[in-house]
Gaussian input, Z-matrix of N, CA and C with variables (Angstrom, degrees):
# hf/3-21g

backbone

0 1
 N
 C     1     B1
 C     2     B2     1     A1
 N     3     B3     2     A2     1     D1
 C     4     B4     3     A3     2     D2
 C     5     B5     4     A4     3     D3
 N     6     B6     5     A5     4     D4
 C     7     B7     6     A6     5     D5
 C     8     B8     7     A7     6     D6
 N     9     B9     8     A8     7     D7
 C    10    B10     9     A9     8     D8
 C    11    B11    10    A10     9     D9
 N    12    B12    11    A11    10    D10
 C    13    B13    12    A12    11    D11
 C    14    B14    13    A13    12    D12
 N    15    B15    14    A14    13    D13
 C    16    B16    15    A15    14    D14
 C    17    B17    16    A16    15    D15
 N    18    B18    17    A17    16    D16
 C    19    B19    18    A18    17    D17
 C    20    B20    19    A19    18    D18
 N    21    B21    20    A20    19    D19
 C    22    B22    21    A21    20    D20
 C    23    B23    22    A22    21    D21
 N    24    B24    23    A23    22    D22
 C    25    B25    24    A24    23    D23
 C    26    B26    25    A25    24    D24
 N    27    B27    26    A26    25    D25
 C    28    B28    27    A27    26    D26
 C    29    B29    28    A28    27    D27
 N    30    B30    29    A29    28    D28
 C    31    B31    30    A30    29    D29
 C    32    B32    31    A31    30    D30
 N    33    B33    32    A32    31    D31
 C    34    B34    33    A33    32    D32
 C    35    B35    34    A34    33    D33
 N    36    B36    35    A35    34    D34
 C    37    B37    36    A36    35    D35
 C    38    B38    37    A37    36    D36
 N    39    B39    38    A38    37    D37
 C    40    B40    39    A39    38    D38
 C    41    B41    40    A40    39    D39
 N    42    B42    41    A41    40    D40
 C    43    B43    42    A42    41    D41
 C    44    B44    43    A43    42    D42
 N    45    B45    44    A44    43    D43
 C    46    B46    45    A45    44    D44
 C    47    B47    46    A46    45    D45
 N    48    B48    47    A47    46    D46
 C    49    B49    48    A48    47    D47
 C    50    B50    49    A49    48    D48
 N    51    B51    50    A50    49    D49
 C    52    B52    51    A51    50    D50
 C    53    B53    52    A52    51    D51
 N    54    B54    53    A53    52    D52
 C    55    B55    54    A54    53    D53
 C    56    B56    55    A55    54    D54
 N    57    B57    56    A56    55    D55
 C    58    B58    57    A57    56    D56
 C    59    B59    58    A58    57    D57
 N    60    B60    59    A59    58    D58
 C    61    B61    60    A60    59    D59
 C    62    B62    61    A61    60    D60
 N    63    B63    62    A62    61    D61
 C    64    B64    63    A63    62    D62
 C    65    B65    64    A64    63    D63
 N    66    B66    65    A65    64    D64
 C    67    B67    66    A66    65    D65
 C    68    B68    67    A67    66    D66
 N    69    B69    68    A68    67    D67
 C    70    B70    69    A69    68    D68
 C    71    B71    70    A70    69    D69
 N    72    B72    71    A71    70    D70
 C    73    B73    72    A72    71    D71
 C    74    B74    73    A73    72    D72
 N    75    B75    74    A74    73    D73
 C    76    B76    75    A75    74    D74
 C    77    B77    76    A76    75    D75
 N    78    B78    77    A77    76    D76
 C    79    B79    78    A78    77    D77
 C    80    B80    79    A79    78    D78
 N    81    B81    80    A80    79    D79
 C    82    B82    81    A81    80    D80
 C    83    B83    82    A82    81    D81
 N    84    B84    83    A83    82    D82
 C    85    B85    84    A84    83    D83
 C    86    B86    85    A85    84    D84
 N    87    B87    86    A86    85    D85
 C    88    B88    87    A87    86    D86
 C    89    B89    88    A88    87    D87
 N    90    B90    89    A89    88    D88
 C    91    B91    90    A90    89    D89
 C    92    B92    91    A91    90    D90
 N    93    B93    92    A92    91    D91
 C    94    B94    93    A93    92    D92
 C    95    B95    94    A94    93    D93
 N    96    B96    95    A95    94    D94
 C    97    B97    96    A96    95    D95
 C    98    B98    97    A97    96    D96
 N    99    B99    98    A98    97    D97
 C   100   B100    99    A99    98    D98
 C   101   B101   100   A100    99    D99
 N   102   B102   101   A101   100   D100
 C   103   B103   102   A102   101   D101
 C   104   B104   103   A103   102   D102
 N   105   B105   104   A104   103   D103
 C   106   B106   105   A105   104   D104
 C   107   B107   106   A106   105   D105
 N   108   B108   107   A107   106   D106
 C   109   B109   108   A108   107   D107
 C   110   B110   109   A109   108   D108
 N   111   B111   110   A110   109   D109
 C   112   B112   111   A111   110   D110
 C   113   B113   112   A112   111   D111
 N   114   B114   113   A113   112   D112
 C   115   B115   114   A114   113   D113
 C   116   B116   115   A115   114   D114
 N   117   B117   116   A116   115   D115
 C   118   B118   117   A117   116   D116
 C   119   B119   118   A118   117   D117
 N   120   B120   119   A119   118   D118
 C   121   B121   120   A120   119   D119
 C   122   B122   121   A121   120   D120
 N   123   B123   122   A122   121   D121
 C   124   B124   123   A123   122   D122
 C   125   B125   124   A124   123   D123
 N   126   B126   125   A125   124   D124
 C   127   B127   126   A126   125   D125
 C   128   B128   127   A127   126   D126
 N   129   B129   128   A128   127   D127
 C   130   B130   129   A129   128   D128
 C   131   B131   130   A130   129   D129
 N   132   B132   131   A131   130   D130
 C   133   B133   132   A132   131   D131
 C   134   B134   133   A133   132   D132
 N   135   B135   134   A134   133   D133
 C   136   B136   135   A135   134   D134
 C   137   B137   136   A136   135   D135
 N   138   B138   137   A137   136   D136
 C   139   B139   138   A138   137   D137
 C   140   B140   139   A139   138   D138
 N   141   B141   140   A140   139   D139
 C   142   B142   141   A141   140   D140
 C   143   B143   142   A142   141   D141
 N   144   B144   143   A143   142   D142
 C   145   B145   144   A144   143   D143
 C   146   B146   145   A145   144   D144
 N   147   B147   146   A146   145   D145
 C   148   B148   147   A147   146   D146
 C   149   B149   148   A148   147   D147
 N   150   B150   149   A149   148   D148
 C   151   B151   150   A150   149   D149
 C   152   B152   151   A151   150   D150
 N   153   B153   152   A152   151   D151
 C   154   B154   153   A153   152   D152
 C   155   B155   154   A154   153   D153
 N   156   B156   155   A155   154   D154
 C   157   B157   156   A156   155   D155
 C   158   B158   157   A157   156   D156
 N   159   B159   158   A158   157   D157
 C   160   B160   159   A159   158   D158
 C   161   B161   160   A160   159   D159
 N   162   B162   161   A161   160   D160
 C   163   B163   162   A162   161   D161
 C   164   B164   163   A163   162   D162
 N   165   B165   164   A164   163   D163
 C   166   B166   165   A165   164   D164
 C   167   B167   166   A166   165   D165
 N   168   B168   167   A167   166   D166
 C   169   B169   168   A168   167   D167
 C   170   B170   169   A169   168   D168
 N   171   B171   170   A170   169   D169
 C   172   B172   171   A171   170   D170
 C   173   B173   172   A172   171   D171
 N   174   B174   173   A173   172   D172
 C   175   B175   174   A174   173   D173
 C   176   B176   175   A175   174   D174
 N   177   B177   176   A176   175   D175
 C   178   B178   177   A177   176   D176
 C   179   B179   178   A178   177   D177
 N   180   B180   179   A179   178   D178
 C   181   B181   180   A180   179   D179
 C   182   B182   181   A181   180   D180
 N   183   B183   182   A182   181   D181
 C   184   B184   183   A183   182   D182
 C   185   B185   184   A184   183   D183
 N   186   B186   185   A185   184   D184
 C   187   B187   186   A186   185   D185
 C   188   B188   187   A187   186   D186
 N   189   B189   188   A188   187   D187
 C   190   B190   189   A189   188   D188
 C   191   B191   190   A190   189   D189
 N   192   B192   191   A191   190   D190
 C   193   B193   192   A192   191   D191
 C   194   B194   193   A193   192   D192

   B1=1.4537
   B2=1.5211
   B3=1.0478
   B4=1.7235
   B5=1.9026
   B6=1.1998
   B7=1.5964
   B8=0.8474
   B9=1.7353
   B10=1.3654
   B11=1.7485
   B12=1.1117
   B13=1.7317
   B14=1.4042
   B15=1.1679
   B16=1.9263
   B17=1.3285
   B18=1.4830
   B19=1.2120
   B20=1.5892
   B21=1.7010
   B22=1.6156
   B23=2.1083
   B24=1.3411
   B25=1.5301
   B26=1.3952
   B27=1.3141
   B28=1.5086
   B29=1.2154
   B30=1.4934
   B31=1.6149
   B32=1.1745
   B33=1.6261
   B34=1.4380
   B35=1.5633
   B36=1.0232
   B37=1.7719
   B38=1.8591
   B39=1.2772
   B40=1.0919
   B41=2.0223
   B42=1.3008
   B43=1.6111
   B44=1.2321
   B45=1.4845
   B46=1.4494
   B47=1.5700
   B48=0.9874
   B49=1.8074
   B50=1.5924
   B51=1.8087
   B52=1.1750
   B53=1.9096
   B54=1.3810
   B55=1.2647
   B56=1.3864
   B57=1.5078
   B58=1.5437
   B59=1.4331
   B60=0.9197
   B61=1.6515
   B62=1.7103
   B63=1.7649
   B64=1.6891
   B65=1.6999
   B66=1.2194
   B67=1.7905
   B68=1.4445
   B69=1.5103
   B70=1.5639
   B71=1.1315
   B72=1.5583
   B73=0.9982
   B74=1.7760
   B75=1.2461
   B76=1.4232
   B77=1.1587
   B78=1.4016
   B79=1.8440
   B80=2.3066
   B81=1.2220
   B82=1.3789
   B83=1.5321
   B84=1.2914
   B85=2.0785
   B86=1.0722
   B87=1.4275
   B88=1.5135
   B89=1.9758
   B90=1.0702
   B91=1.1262
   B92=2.0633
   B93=1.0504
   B94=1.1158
   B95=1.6752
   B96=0.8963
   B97=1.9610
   B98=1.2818
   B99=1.4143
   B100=1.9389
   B101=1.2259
   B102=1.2925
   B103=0.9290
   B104=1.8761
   B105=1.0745
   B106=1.2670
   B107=1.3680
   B108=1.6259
   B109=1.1004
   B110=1.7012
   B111=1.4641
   B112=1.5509
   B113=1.6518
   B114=1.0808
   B115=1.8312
   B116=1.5184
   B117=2.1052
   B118=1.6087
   B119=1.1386
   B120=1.3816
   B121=1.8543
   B122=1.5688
   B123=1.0659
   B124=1.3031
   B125=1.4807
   B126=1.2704
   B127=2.1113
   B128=1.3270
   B129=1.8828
   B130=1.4063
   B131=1.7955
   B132=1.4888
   B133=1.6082
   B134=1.3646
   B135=1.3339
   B136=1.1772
   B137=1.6484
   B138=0.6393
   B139=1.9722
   B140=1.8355
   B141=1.5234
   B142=1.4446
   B143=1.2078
   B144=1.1526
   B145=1.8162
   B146=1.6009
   B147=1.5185
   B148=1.0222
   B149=1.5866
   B150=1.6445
   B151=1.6017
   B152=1.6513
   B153=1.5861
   B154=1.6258
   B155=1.2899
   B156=1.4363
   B157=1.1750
   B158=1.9302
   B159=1.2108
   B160=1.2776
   B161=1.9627
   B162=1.2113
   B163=1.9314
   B164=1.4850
   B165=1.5849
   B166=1.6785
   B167=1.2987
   B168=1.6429
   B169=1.7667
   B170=1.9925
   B171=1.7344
   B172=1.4277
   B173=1.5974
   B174=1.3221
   B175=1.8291
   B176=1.5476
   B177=1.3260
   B178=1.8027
   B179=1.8204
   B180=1.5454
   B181=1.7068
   B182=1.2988
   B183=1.2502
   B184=1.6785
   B185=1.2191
   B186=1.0599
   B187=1.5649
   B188=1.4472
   B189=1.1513
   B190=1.4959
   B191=1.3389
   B192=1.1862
   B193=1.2883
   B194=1.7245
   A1=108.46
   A2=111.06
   A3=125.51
   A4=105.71
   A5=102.23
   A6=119.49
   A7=107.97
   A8=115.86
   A9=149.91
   A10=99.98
   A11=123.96
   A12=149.48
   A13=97.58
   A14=99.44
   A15=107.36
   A16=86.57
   A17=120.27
   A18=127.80
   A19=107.93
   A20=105.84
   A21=115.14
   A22=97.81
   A23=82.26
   A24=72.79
   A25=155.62
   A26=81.92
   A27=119.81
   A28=136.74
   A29=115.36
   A30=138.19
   A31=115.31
   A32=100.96
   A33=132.40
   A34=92.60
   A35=120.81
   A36=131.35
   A37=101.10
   A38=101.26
   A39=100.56
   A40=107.94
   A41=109.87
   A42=107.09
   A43=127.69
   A44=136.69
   A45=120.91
   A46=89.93
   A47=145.76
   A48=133.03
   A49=77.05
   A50=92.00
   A51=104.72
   A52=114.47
   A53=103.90
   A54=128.33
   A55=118.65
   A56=123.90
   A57=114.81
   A58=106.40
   A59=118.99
   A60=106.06
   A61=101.31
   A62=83.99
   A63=108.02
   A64=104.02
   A65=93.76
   A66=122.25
   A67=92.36
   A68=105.56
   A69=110.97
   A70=113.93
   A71=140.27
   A72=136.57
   A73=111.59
   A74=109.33
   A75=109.30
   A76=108.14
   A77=130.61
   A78=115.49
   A79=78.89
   A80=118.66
   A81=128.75
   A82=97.82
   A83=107.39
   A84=97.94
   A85=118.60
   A86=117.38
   A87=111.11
   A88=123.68
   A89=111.37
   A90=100.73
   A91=113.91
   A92=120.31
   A93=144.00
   A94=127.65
   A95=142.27
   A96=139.28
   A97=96.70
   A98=102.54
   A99=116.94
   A100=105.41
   A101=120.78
   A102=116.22
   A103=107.45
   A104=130.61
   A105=128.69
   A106=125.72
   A107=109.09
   A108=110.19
   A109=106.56
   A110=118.71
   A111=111.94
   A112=122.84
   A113=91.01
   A114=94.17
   A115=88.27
   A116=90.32
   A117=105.99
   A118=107.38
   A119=112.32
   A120=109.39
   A121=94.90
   A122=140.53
   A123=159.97
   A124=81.89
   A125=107.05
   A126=110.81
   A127=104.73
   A128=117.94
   A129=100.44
   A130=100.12
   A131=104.14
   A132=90.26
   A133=125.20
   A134=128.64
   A135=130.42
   A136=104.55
   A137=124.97
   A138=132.87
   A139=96.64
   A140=101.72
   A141=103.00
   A142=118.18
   A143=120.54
   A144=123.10
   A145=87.35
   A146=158.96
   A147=142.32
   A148=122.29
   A149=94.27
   A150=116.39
   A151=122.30
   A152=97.82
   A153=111.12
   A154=134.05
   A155=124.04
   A156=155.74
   A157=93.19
   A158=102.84
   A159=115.99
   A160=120.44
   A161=80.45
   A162=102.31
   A163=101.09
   A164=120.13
   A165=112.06
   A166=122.53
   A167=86.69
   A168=98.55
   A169=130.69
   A170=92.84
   A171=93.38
   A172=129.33
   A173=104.33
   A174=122.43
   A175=84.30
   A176=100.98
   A177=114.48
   A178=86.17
   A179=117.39
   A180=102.12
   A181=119.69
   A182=143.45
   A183=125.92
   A184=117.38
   A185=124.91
   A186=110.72
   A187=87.16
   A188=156.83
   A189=143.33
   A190=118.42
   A191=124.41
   A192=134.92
   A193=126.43
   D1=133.24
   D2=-179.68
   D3=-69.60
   D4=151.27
   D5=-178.38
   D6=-132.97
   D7=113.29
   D8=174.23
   D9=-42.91
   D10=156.88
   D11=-172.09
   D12=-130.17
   D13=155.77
   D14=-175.84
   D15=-138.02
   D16=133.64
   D17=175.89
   D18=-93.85
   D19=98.67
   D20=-171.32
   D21=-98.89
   D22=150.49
   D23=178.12
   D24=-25.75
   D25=97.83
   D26=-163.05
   D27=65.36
   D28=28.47
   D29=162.41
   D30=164.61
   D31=154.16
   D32=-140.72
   D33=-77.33
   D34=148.33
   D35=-161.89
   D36=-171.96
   D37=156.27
   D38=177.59
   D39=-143.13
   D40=162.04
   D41=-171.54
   D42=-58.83
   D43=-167.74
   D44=-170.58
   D45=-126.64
   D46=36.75
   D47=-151.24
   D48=-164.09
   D49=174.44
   D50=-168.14
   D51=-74.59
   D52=170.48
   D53=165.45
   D54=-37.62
   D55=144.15
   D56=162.38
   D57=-139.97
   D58=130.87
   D59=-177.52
   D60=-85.03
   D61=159.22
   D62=178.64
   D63=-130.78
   D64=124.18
   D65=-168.05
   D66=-97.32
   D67=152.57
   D68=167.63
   D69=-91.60
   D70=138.08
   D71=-151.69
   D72=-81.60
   D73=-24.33
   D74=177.16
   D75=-97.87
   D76=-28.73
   D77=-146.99
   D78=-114.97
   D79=-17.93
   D80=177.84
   D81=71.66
   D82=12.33
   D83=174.74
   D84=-74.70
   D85=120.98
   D86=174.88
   D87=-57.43
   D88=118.32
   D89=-169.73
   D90=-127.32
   D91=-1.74
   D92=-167.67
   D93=-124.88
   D94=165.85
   D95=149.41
   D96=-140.65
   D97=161.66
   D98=172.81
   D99=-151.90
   D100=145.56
   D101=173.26
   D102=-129.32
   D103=145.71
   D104=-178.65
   D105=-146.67
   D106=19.66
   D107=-167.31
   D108=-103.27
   D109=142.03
   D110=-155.83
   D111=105.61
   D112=-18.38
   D113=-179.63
   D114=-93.31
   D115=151.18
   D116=173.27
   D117=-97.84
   D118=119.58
   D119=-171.00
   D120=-63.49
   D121=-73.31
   D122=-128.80
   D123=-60.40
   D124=-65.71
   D125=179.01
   D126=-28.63
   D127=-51.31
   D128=-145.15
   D129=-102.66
   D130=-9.07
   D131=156.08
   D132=-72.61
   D133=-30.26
   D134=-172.84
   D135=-77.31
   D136=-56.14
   D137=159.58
   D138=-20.51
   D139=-70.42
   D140=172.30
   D141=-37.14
   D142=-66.11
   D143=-155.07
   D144=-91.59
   D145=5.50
   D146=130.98
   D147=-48.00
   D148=-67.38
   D149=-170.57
   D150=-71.25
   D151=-21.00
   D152=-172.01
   D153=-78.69
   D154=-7.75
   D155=168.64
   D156=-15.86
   D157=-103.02
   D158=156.77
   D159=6.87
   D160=-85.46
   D161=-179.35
   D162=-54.03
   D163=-33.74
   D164=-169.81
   D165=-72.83
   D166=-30.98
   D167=173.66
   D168=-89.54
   D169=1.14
   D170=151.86
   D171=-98.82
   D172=160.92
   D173=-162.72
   D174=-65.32
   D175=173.85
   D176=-175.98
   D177=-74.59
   D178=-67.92
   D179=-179.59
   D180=-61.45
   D181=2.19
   D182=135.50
   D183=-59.32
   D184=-25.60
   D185=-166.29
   D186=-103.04
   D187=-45.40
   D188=144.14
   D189=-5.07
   D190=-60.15
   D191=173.79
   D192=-38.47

């Protein structure tokens, strides 16, 4: 099974700890893993509220887009 990447400031990376699976919420098939353990939150909010300027000032369907 493939493991999802989280795009942390400014490229896609993934955690150092184990696997967790991600189920679909309707059909409950596992279809995903993530891992997120190892990242510095504090880093990647602050990255945010540096870098996000941009992203804050689009509508929820712009950033859909």
């Amino acid at each position: 099974m493939q493991t999802t990447q989280s795009y942390i400031k400014g490229q896609w990376t993934q955690g150092k700890g184990e696997d967790k699976a991600i189920y679909d919420s309707i059909t409950g098939e596992h279809f995903t893993n993530i891992n997120v353990e190892g990242f510095n939150i504090a880093e990647v909010f602050a990255y945010g509220r540096d870098k996000g300027e941009t992203l804050r000032k689009m509508t929820f369907q712009e950033r859909g887009n």
